[in-house]
DRENTORKOL-3810 file (N, C-alpha, C; in nm, 4 decimals):
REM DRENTORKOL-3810
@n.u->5.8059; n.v->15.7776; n.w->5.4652; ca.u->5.8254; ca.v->15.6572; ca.w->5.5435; c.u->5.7884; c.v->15.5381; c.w->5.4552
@n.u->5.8685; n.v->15.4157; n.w->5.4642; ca.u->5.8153; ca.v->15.3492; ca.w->5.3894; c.u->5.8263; c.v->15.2005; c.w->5.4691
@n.u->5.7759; n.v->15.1101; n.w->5.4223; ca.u->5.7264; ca.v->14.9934; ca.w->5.5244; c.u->5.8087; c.v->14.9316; c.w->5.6274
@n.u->5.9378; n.v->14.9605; n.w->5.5341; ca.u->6.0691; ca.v->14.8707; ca.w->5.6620; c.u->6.0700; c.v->14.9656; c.w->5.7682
@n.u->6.0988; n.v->15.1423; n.w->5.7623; ca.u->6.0498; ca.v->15.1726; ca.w->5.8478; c.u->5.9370; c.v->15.1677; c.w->5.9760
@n.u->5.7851; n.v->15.1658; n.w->5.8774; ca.u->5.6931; ca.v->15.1438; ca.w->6.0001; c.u->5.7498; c.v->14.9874; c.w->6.0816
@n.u->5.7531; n.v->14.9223; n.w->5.9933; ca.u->5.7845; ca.v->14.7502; ca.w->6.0895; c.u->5.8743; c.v->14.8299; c.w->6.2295
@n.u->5.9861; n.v->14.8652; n.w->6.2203; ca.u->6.0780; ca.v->14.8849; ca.w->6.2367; c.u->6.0518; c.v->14.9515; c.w->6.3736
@n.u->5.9545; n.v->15.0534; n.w->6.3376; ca.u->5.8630; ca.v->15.2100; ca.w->6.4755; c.u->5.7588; c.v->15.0991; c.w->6.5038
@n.u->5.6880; n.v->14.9834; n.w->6.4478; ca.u->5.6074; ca.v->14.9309; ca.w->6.5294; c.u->5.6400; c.v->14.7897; c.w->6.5999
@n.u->5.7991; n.v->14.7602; n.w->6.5899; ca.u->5.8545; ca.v->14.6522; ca.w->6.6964; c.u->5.9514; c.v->14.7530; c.w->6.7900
@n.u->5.9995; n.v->14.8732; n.w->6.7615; ca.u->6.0385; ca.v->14.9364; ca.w->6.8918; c.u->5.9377; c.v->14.9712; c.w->6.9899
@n.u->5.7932; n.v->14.9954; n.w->6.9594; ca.u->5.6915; ca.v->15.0931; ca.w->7.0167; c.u->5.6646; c.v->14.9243; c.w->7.0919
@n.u->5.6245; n.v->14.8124; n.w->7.0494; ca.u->5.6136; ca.v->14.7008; ca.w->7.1156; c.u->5.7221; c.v->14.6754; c.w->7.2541
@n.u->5.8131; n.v->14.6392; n.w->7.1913; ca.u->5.9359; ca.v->14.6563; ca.w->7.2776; c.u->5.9310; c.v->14.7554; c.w->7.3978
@n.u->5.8985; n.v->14.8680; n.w->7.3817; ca.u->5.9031; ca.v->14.9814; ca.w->7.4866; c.u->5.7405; c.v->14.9229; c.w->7.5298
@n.u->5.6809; n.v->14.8311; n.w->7.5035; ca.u->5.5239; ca.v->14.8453; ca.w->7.5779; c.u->5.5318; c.v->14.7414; c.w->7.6363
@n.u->5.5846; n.v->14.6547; n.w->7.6022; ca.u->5.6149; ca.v->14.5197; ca.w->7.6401; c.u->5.7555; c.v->14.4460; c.w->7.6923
@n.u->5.8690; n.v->14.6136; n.w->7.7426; ca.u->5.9970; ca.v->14.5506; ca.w->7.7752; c.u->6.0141; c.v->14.4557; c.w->7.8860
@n.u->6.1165; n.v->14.3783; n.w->7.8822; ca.u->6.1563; ca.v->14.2971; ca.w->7.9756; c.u->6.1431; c.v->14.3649; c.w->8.1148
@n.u->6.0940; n.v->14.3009; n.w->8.2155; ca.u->6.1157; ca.v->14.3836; ca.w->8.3691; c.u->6.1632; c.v->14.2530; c.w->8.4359
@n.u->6.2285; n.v->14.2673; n.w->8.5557; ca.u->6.2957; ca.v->14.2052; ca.w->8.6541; c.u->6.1742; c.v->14.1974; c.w->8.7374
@n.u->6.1369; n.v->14.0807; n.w->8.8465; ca.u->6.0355; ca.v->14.0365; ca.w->8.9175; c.u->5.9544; c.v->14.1762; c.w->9.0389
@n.u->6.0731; n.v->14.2919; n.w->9.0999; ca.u->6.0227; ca.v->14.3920; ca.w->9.1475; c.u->5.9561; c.v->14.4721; c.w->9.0362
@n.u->6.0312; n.v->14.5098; n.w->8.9561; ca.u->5.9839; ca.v->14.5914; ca.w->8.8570; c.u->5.8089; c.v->14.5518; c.w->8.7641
@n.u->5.8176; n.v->14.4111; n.w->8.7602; ca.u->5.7075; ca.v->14.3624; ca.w->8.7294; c.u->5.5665; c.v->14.4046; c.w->8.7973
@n.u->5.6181; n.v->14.3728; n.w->8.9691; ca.u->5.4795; ca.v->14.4161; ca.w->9.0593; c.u->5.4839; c.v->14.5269; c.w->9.0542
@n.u->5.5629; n.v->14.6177; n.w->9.0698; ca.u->5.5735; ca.v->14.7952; ca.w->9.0470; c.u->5.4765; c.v->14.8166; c.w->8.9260
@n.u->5.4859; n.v->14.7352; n.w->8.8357; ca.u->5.4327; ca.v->14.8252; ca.w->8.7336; c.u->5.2494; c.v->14.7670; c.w->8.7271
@n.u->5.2366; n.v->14.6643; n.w->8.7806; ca.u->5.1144; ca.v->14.5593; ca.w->8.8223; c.u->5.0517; c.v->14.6816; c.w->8.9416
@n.u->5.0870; n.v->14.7225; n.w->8.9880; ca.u->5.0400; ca.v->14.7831; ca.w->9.0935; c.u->4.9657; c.v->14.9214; c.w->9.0483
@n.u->5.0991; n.v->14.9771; n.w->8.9653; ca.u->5.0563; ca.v->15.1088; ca.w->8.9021; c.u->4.9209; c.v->15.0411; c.w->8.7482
@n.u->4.9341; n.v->14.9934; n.w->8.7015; ca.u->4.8228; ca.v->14.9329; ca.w->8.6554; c.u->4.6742; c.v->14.9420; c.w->8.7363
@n.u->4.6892; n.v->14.9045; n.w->8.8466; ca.u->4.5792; ca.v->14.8688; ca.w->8.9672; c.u->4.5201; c.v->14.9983; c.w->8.9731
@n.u->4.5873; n.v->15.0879; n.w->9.0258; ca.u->4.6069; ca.v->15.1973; ca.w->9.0623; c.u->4.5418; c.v->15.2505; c.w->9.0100
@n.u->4.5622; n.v->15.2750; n.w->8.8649; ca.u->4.4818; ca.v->15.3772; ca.w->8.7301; c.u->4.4102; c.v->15.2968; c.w->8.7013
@n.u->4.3694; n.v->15.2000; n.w->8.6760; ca.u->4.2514; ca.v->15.1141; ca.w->8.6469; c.u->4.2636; c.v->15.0621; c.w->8.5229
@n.u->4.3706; n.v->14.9850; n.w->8.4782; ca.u->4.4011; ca.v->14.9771; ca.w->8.3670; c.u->4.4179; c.v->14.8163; c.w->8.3560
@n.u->4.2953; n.v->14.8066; n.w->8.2526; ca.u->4.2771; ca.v->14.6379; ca.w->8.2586; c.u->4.3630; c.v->14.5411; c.w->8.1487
@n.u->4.4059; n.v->14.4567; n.w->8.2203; ca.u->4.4656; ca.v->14.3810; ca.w->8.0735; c.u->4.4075; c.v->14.3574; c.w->7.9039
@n.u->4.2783; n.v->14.3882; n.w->7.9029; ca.u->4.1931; ca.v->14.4136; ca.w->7.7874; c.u->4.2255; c.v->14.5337; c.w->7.7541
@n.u->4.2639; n.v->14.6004; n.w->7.7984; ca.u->4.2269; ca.v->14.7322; ca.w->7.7759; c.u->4.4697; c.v->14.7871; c.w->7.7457
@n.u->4.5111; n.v->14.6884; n.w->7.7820; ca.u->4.6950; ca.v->14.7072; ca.w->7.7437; c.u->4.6589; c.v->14.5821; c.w->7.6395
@n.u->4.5822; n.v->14.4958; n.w->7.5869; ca.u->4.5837; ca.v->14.4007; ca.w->7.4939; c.u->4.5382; c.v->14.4840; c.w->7.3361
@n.u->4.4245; n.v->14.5634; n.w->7.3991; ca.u->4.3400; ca.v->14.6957; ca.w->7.2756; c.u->4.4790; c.v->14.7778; c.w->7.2498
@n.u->4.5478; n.v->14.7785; n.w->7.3032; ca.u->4.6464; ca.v->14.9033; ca.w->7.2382; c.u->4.7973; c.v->14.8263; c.w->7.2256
@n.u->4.8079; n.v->14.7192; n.w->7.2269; ca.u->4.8920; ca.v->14.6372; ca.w->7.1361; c.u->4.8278; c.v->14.5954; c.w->7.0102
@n.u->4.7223; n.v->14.5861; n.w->7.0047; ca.u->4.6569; ca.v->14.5015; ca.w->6.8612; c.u->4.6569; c.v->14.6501; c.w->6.7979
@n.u->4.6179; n.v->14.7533; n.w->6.8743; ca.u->4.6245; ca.v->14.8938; ca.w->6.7992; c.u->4.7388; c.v->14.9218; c.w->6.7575
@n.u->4.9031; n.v->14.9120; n.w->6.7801; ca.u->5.0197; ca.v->14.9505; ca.w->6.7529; c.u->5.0294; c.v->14.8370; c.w->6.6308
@n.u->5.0089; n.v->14.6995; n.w->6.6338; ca.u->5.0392; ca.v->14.6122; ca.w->6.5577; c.u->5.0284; c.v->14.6394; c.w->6.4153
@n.u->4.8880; n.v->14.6770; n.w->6.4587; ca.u->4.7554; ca.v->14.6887; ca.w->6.2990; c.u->4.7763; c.v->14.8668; c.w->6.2158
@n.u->4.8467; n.v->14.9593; n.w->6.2630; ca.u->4.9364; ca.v->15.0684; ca.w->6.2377; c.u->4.9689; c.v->15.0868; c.w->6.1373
@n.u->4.9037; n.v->15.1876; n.w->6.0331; ca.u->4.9715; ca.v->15.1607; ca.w->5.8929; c.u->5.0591; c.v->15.2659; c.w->5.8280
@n.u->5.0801; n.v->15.2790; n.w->5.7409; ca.u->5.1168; ca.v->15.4076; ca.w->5.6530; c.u->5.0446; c.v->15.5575; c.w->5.6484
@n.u->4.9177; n.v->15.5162; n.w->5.6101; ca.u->4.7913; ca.v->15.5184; ca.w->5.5891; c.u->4.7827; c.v->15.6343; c.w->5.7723
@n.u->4.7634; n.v->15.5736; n.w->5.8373; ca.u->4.7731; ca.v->15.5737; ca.w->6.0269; c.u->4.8984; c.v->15.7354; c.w->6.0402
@n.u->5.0209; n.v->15.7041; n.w->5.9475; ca.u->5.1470; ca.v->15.7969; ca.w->5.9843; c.u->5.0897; c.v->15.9029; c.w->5.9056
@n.u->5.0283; n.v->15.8859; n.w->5.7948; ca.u->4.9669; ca.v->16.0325; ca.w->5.6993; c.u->4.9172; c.v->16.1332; c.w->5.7380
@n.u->4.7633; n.v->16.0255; n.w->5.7511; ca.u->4.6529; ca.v->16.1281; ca.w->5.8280; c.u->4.7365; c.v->16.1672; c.w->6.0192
@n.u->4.7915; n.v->16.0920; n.w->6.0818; ca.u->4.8230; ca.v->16.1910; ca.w->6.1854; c.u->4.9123; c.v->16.3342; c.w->6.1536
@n.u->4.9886; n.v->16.3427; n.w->6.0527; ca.u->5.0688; ca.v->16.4218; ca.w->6.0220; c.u->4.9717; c.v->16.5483; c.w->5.9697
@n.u->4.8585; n.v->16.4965; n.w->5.9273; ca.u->4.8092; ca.v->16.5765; ca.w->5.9229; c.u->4.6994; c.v->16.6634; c.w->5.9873
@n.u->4.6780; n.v->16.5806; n.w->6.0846; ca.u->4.6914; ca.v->16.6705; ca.w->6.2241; c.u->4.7716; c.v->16.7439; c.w->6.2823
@n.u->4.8607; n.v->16.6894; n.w->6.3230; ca.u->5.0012; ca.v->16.7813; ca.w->6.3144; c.u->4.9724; c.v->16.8996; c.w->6.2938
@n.u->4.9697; n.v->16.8190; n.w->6.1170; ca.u->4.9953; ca.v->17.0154; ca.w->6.0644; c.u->4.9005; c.v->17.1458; c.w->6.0973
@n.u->4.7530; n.v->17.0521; n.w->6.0136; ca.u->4.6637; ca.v->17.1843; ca.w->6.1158; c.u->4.6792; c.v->17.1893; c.w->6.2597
@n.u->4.7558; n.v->17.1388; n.w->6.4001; ca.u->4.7539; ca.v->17.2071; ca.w->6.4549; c.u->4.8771; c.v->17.3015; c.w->6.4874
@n.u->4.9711; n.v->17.2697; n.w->6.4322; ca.u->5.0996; ca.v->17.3346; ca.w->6.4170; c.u->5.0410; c.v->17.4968; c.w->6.3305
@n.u->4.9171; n.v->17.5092; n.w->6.2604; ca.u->4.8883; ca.v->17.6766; ca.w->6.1973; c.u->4.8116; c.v->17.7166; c.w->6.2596
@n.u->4.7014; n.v->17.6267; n.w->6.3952; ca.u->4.5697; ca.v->17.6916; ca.w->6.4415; c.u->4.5659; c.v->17.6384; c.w->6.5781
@n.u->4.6709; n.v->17.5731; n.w->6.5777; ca.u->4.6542; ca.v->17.4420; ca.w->6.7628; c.u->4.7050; c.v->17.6152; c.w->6.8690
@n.u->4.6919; n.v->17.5336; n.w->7.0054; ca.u->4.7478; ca.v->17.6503; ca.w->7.0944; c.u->4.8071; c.v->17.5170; c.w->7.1982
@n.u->4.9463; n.v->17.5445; n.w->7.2173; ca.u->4.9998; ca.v->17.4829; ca.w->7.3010; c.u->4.9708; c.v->17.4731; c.w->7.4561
@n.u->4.9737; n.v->17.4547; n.w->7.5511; ca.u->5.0015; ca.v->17.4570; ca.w->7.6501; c.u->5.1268; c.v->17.3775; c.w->7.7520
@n.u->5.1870; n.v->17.4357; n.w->7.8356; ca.u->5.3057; ca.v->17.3890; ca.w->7.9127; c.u->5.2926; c.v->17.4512; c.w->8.0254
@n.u->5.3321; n.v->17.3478; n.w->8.1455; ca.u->5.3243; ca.v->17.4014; ca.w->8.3240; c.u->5.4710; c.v->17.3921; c.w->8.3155
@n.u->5.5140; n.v->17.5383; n.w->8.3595; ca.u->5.6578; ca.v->17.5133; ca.w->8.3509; c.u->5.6763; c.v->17.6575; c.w->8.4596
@n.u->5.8131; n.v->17.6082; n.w->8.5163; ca.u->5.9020; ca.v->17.7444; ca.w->8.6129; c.u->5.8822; c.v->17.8749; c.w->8.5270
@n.u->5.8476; n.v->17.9940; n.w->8.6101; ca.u->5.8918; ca.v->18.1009; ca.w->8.5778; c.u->6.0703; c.v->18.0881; c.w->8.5106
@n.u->6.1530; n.v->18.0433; n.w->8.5447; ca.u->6.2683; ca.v->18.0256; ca.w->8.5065; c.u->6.3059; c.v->17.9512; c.w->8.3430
@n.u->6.2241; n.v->17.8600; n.w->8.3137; ca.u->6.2298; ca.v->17.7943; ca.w->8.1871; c.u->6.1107; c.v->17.8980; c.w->8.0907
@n.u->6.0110; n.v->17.9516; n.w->8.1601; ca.u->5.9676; ca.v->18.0094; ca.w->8.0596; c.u->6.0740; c.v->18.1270; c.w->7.9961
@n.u->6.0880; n.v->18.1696; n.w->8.0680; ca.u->6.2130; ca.v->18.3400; ca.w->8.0714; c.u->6.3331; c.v->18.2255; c.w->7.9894
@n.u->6.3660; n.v->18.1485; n.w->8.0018; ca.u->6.4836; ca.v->18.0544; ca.w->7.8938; c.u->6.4273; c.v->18.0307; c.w->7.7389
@n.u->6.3146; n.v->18.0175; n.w->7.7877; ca.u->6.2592; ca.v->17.9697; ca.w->7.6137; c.u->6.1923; c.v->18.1087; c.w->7.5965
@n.u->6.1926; n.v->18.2024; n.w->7.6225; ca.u->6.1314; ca.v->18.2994; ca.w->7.5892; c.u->6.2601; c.v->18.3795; c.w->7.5105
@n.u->6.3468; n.v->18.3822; n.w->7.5712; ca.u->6.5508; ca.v->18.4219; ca.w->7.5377; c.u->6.5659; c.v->18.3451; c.w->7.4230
@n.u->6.4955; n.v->18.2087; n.w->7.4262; ca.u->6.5615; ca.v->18.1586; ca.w->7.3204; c.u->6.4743; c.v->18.1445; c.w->7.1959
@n.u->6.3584; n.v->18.1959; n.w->7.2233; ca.u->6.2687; ca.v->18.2067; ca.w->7.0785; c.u->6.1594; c.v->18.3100; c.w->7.1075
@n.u->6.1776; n.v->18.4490; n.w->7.0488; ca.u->6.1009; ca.v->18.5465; ca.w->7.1141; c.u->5.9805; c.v->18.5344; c.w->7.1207
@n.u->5.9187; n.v->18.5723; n.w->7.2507; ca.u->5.7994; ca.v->18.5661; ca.w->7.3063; c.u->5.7328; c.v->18.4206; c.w->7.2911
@n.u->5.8230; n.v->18.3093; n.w->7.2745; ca.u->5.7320; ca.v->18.1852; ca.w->7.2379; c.u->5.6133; c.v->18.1260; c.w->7.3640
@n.u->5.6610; n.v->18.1818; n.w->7.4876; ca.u->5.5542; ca.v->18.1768; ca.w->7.5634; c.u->5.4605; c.v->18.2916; c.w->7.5798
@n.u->5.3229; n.v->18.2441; n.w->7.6389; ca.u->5.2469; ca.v->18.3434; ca.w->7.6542; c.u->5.2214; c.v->18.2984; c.w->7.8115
@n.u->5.2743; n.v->18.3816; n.w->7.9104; ca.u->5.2485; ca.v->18.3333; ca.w->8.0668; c.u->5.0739; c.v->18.3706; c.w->8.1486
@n.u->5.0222; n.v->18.2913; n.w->8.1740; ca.u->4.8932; ca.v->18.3031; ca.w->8.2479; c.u->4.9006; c.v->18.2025; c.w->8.3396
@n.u->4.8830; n.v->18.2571; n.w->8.4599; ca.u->4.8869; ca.v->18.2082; ca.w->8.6151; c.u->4.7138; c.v->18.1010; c.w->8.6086
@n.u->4.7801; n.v->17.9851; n.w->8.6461; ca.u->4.6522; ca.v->17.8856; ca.w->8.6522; c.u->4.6288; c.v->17.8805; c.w->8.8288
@n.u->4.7201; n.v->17.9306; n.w->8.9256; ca.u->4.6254; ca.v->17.9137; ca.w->9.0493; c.u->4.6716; c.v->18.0762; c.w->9.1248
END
């Protein structure tokens, strides 16, 4: 990745945090804000966090990633029906255990 890229992933990621809404859509989303408890300090901390985003930021996560892509353990709540699909479509990629 190189810088025109990040600019590039960190004015779309803005854009999608900060898109235009129409005046319902505005209180809809003001509400759901309310709701979860989510303070304008606290959507201001994670714009200055996307802004300030570096190269540096894309590395080291990747390399998380990776160790957990050799040692992570996934989890997914999914239909008996999609597991049996992704199970067809990549053998045994699920492991099924009943959570209730």
């Amino acid at each position: 990745m190189d810088d025109d890229t990040l600019t590039k992933a960190i004015i779309g990621t803005i854009g999608d945090v900060d898109a235009y809404q129409l005046p319902d859509a505005k209180g809809y989303s003001s509400l759901l804000r309310y709701l979860l408890g989510i303070t304008e300090e606290e959507r201001q901390r994670r714009r200055e966090e996307i802004l300030s985003t570096s190269l540096k930021d894309f590395k080291e996560f990747a390399d998380v990633i990776d160790a957990v892509k050799d040692k992570g353990v996934s989890v997914a709540v999914a239909s008996p029906d999609d597991v049996e699909a992704a199970n067809k479509e990549r053998s045994n990629f699920f492991q099924v255990k009943k959570a209730l």
